[in-house]
Structure formats: structure tokens, C-alpha cells
C-alpha positions, -999 to 999 in steps of 0.1 A, spaced: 485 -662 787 465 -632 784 475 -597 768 464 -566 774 466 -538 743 452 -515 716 437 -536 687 425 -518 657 386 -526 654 370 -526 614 353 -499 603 319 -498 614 325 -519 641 305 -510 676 318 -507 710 315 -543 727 311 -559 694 338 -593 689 365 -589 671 393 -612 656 431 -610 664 460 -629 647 492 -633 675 521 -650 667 542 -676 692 552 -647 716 519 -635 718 523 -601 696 495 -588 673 502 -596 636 484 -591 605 458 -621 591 470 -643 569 465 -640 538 434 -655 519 434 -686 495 421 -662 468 453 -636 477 475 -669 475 459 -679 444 467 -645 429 500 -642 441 512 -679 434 495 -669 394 515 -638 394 546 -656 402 541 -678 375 534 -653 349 565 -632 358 588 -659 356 579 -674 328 584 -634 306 615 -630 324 624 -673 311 611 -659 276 633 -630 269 662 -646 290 656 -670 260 651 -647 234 681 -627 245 706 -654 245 692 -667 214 700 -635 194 733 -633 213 743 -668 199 728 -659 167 747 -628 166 783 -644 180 775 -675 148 773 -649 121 801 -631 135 821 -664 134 805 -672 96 815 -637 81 851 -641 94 854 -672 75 840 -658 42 864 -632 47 894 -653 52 885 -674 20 880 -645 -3 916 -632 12 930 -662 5 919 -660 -32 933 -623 -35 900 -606 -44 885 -586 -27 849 -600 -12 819 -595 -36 843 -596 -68 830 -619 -91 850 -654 -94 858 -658 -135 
């Protein structure tokens, strides 16, 4: 099937010189794919960036549990020291 068309030539590049073109199925000019060094880079990225956002969805919920057990702790100290009639932090003799 051959296509006629603009294709953009590299910089440099001389009138009659080859150059390389990427179509897909239908025969349309699309960009190059991308490189094993671009996929490399990307696919290290990827990992990076989920592995932060794993870390401080960790850290978060860990201070959120932390923060929702103390909570829970405090109310019980509370309730005993009510339940003893003295205010909390007054001495027990």
C-alpha cells in the first residue's frame, strides 16, 4: 500500500537522503517507539514513585492507627480515674 505525505526529516538531514518512518495498521505516520533505555527509565521511575507513595500510605495509616489507639487508651484511663472519684493525676493514698 503506498502513501503519499509530508514527513518531518532530522535536522541536518539533505535533500534525497533516506529517512525512517513509523505507520501504524492503517498506514498513518506515528512517532518511534520508544527506546529500551527510555523503557528502562520509565519502568525505574515507576517503581520509585510507587514505592514513596506505598511508604507514606504506610506511614500515614500507621500514625492514624497510632493516633485512633491512644485515643481509645486515654478514654479508658479517664473512665477508671472517674470511676474512683478523683480527678486524673491526683495521687492514689
Amino acid at each position: 500500500m503506498a502513501h503519499t505525505g509530508d514527513v518531518p526529516a532530522p535536522t541536518g538531514a539533505r535533500a534525497g537522503e533516506t529517512v525512517s518512518v513509523w505507520i501504524d495498521g492503517n498506514g498513518e505516520l506515528v512517532p518511534a517507539p520508544a527506546s529500551g533505555t527510555e523503557i528502562a527509565a520509565t519502568a525505574v521511575s515507576t517503581a520509585i514513585v510507587v514505592w514513596v507513595a506505598g511508604a507514606i500510605g504506610g506511614g500515614v495509616a500507621l500514625c492514624g492507627a497510632h493516633a485512633v489507639i491512644t485515643r481509645h487508651r486515654l478514654a479508658h484511663w479517664d473512665a477508671e480515674w472517674n470511676e474512683l472519684g478523683k480527678p486524673p493525676g491526683w495521687a492514689m493514698s
